[in-house]
Wavefront OBJ file of the C-alpha trace (Angstrom):
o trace
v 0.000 0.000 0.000
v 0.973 3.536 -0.830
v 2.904 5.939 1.690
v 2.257 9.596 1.118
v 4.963 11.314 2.224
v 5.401 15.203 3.318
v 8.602 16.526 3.361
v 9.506 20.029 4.338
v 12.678 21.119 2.910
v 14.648 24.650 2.150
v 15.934 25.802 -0.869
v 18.861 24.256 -0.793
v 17.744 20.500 -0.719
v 16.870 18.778 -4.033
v 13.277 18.505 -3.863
v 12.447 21.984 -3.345
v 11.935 24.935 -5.333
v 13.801 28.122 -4.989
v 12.603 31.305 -4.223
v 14.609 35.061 -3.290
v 13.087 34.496 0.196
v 14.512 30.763 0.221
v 11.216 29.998 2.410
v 9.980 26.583 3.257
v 7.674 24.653 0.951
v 5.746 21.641 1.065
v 6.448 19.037 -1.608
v 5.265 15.191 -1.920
v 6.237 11.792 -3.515
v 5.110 8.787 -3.180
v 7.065 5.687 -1.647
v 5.822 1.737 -2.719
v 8.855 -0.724 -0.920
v 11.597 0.115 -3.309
v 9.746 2.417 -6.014
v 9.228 6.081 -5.523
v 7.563 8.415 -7.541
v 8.234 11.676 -7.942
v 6.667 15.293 -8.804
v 7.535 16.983 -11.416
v 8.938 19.644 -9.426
v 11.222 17.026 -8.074
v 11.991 15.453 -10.957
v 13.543 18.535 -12.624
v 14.939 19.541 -9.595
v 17.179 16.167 -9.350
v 18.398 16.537 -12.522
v 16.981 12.675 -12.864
v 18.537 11.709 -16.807
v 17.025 7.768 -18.069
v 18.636 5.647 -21.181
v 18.579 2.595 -22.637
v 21.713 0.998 -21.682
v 24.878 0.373 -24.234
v 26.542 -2.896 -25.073
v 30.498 -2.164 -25.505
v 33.527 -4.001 -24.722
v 34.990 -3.175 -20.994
v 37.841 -4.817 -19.491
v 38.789 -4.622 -16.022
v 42.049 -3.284 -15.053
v 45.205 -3.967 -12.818
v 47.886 -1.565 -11.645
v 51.174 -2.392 -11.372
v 54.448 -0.187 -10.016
v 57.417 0.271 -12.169
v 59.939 2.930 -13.447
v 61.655 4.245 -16.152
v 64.774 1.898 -17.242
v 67.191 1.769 -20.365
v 68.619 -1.592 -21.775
v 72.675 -2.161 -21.197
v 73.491 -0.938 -24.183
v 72.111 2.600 -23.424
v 74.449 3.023 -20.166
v 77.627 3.421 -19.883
v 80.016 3.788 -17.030
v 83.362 5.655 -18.237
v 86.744 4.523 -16.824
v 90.398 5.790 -16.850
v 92.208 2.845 -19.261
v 95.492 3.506 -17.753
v 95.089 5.596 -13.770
v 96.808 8.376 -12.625
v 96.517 12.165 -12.284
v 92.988 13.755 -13.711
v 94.888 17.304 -15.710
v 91.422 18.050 -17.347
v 87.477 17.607 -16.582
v 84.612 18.324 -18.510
v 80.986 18.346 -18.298
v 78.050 18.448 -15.565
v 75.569 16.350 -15.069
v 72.648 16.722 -17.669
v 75.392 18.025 -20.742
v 74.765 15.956 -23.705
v 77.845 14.161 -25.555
v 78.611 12.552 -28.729
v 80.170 9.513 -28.805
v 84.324 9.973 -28.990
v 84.011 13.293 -27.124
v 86.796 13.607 -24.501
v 85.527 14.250 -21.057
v 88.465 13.893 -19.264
v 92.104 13.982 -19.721
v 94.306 11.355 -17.294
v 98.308 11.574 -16.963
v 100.266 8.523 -16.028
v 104.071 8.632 -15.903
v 104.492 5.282 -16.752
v 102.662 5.387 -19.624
v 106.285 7.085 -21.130
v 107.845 3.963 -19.597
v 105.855 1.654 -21.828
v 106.174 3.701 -25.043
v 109.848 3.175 -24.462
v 109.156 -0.420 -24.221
v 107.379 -0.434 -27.202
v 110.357 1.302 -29.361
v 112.906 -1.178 -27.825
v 110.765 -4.059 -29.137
v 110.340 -2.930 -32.604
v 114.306 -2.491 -32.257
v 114.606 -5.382 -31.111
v 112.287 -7.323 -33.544
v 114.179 -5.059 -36.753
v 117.675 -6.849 -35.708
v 116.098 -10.244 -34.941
v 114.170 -10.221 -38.009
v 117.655 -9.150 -40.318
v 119.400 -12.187 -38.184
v 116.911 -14.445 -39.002
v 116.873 -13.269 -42.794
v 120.836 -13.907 -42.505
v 121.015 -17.394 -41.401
v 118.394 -18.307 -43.976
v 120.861 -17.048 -46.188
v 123.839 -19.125 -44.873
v 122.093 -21.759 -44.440
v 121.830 -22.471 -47.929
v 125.136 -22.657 -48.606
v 125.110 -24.677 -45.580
v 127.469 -22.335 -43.902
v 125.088 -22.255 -41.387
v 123.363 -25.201 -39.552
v 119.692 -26.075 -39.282
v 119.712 -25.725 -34.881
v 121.407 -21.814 -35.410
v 118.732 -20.922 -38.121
v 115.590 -22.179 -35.957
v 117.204 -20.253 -33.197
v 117.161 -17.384 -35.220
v 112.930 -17.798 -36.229
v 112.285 -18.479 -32.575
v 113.391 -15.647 -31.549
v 112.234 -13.260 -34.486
v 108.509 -14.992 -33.578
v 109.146 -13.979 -29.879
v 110.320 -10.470 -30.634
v 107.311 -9.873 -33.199
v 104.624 -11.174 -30.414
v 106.080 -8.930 -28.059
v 105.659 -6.391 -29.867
v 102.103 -6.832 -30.649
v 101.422 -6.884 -27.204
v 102.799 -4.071 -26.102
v 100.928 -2.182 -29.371
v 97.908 -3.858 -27.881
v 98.042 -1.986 -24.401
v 99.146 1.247 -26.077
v 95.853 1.011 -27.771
v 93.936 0.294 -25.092
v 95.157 3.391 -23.267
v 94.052 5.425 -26.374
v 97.575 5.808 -27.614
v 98.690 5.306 -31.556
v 101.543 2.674 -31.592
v 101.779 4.998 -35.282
v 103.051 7.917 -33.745
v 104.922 6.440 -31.341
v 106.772 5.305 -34.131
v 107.447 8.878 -35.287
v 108.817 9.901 -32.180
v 105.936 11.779 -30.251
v 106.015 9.973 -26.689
v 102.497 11.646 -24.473
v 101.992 11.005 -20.663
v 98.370 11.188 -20.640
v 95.754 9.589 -21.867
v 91.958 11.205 -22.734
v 89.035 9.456 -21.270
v 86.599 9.672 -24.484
v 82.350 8.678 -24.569
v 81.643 5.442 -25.365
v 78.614 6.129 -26.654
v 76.171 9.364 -27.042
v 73.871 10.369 -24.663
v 73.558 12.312 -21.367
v 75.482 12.490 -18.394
v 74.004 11.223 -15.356
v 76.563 10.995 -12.671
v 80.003 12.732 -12.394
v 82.377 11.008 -9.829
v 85.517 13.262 -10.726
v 87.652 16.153 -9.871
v 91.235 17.907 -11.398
v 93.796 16.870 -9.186
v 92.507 13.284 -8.414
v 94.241 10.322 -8.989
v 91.859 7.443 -10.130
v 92.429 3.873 -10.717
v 90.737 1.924 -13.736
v 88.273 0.719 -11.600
v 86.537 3.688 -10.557
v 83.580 5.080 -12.751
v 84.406 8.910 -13.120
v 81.199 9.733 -15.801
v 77.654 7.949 -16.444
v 76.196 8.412 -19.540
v 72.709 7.642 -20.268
v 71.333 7.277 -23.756
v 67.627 8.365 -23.297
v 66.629 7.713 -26.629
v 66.382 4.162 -25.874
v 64.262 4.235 -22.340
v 61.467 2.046 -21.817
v 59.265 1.314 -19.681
v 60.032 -1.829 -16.602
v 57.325 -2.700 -14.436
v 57.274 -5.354 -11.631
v 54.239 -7.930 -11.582
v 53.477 -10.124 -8.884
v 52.861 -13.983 -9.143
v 48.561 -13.412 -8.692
v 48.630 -11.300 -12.047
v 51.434 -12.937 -13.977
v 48.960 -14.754 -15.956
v 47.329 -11.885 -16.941
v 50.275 -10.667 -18.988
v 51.125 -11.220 -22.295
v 53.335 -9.858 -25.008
v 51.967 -7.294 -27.062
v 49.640 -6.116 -24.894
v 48.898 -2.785 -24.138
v 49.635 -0.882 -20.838
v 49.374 2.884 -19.928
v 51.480 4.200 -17.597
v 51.493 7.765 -15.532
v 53.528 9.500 -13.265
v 52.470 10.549 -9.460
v 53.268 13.916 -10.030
v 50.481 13.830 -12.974
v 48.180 11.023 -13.101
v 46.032 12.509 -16.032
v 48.727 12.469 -18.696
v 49.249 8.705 -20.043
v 52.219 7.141 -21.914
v 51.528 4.646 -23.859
v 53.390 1.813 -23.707
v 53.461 -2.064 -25.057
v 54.631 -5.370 -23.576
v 58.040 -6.970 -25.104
v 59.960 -8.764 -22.783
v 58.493 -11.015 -19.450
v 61.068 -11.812 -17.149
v 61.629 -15.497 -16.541
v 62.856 -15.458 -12.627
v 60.859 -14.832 -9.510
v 62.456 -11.842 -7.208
v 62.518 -12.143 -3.213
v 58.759 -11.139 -3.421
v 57.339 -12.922 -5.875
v 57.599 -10.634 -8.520
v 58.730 -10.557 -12.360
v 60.534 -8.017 -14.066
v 58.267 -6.847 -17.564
v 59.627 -4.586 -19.868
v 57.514 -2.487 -22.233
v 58.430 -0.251 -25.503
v 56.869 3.532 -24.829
v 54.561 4.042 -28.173
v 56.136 7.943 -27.837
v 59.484 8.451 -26.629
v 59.386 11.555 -24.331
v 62.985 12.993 -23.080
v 61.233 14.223 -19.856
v 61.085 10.617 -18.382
v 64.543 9.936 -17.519
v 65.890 6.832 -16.384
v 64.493 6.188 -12.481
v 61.457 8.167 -12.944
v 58.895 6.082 -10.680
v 55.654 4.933 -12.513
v 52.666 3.424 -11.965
v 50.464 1.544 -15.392
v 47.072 0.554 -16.095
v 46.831 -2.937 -17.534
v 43.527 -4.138 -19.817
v 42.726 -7.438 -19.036
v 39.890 -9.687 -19.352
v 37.764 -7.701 -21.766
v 33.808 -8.647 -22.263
v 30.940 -7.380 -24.008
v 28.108 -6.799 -22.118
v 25.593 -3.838 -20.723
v 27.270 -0.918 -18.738
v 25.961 1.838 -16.605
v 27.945 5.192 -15.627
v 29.720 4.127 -11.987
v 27.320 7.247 -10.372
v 24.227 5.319 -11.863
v 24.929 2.883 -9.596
v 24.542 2.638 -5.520
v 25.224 0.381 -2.990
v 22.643 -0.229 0.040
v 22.985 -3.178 2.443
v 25.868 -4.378 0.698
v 24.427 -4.937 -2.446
v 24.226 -2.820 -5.427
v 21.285 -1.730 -7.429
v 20.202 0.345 -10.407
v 17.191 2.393 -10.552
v 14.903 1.002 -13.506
v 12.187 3.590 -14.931
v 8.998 1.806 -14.717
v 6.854 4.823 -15.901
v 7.634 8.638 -16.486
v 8.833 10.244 -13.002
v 8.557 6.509 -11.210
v 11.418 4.551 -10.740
v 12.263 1.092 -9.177
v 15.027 0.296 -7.255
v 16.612 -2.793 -10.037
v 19.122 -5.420 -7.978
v 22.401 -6.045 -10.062
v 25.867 -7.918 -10.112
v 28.819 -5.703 -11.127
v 31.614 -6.758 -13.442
v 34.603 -4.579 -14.989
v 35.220 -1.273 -14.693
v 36.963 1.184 -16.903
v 36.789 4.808 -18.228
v 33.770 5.608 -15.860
v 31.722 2.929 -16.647
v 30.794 -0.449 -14.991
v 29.635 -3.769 -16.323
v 26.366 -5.312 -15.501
v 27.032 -9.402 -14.978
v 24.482 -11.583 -15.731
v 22.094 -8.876 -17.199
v 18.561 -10.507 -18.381
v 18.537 -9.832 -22.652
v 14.961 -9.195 -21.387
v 15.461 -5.768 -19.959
v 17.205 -4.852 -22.886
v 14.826 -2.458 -24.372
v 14.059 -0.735 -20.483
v 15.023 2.539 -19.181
v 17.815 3.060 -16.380
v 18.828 6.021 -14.635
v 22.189 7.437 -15.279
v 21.893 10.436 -13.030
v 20.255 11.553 -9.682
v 20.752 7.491 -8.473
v 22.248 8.695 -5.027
v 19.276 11.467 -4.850
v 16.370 8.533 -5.146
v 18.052 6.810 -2.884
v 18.030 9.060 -0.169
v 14.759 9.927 -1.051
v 13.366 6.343 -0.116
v 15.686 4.867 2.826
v 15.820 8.593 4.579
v 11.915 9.416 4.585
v 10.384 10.670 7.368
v 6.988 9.010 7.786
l 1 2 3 4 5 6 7 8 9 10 11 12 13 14 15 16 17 18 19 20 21 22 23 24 25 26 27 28 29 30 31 32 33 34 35 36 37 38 39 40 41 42 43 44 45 46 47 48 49 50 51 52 53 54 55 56 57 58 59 60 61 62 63 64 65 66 67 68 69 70 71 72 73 74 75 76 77 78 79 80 81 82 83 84 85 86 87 88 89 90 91 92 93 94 95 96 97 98 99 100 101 102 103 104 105 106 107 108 109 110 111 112 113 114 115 116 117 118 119 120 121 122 123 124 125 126 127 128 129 130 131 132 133 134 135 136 137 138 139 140 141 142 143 144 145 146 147 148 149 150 151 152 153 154 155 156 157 158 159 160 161 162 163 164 165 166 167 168 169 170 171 172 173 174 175 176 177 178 179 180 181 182 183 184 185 186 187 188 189 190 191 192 193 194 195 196 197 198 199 200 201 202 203 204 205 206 207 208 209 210 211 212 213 214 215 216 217 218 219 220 221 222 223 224 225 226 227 228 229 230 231 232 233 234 235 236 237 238 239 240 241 242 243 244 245 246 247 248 249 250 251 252 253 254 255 256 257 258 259 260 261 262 263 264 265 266 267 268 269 270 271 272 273 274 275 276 277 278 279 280 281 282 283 284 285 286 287 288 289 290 291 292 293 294 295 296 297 298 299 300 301 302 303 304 305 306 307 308 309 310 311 312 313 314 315 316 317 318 319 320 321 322 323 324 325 326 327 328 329 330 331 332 333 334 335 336 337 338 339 340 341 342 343 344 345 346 347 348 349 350 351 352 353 354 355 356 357 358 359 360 361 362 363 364 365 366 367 368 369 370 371 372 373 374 375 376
């Protein structure tokens, strides 16, 4: 049986009407169980919008943490070949360089010491190399025996791989075993880029002596960054290659990167987690290597009936829908929510029968309140 319902209400509540004075009027609706009927006052007054609800595609989503990463080949950490004395440094942090620049100039005493070397050895091999020619020579006459002119090749051989060796570290060090040749012996050494890119970390100062171990530059290739998030064991399965993620900084959640799976890590981590790196769609310079991210992940995607998320409400632990059952009458309509994404929410199980109905999209909250909050 029917409830008639008085409500007395100010301007500023939704089933009123304004006026200048903002005095108190009397409005009414009607209350059956779960279906409430409204004035039309009160109808245009909650803003109450109906549709027939769409069928689309909606996937439900998982987050995952991650951060800006580059692959080996992008990185470099730049050493002194040879140690000693830094004479020169260049650049700051965040100075772009082209591969072969010098960014630091070492000087190592005995780096003289093993040019020397290196002349005495080709000296060396030039007079064991005209010996060797020699007893060749007499040995064909046989005025030289077969034990002297092996002698002679063994140590020609062990003159010429010495020297090679020693050409091999002057290289290493930067240093042209060519113009060491032509007389111009140099102490120092320069410390060049491996590759181009940007430097990230700068670990030295004039005046320092380094070793070959220490890293004295960073450079960082940004060109190449991509994206590396972690995923736990629960959602692992829900990964694939290919698929699409987008990802978003803290600092500003409504601008996305696209991004697409391309590598899934094959070991667990201490937690659980696996290591999956993505290719960003659009490479942007401001996301440098470290930048902390967080990405959206489309999984599980269905066709079926969705409603806005406000058209729904929850009551008891259970969420409903408010059907239209005639013009300014709705019904309170029981329903089982599925995926959510871009503001909208999947009905499960929806009956093909109610198809063709009418549903609320706005003012769900307002009827609501209307029929749990009445005041008999």
């Amino acid at each position: 049986m029917k409830k008639l319902i008085t409500i007395i209400s100010t301007a500023a509540l939704i089933f009123s009407c304004s006026t200048k004075e903002e005095t108190e009027v009397k409005q009414t609706f009607a209350v059956t169980g779960d279906q409430i009927t409204l004035t039309n006052l009160q109808h245009k007054n909650a803003g109450i919008e109906t549709k027939i609800l769409d069928n689309r595609n909606i996937a439900s989503k998982i987050m995952l943490p991650g951060q800006i990463s580059v692959p080996p080949e992008a990185m470099s950490g730049v050493s002194s070949a040879s140690g000693g004395i830094v004479k020169i440094a260049r650049f700051m942090p965040g100075n772009y360089v082209s591969k072969g620049q010098t960014l630091a100039v070492v000087e190592n005493p005995q780096l003289a010491k093993l040019q020397q070397d290196y002349l005495q050895a080709k000296s060396s091999l030039g007079y064991a190399r005209k010996d060797y020619e020699r007893q060749k020579y007499l040995n064909q006459y046989q005025a030289s025996s077969n034990k002297v002119t092996q002698r002679a090749m063994s140590e020609e051989q062990n003159q010429s791989a010495a020297l090679r060796g020693i050409a091999s570290q002057l290289q290493s060090y930067g240093i042209s075993p060519g113009k060491v040749s032509a007389g111009n012996i140099q102490k120092s050494t320069a410390v060049t880029a491996p590759i181009s890119g940007y430097v990230s970390n700068v670990n030295v100062t004039v005046g320092q002596y380094v070793s070959p171990a220490e890293v004295l530059y960073t450079i960082v290739n940004s060109s190449r960054t991509h994206l590396e998030l972690k995923v736990f064991e629960k959602d692992l399965n829900k990964i694939s290659v290919g698929q699409r993620v987008y990802a978003f900084t803290n600092q500003n959640p409504e601008k996305k990167y696209a991004a697409t799976v391309k590598l899934i890590g094959k070991d667990f981590a201490a937690d659980r987690s696996v290591l999956v790196h993505c290719d960003l769609i659009d490479n942007d310079q401001s996301l440098i290597p470290g930048t902390f991210m967080n990405a959206e992940v489309e999984v599980n995607a269905e066709e079926g009936f969705v409603v806005p998320d406000d058209a729904i409400v929850t009551w008891e632990n259970r969420q409903y829908i408010f059907e239209e059952v005639k013009p300014k009458s709705f019904r309170m309509f029981p329903v089982t929510i599925g995926n959510s994404e871009n503001g909208y929410t999947e009905l499960s199980n929806f009956d093909m029968k109610n198809a063709g109905k009418k549903f609320v999209i706005k003012g769900a909250y307002t009827l609501l309140m209307a029929i749990k909050n009445v005041e008999e």
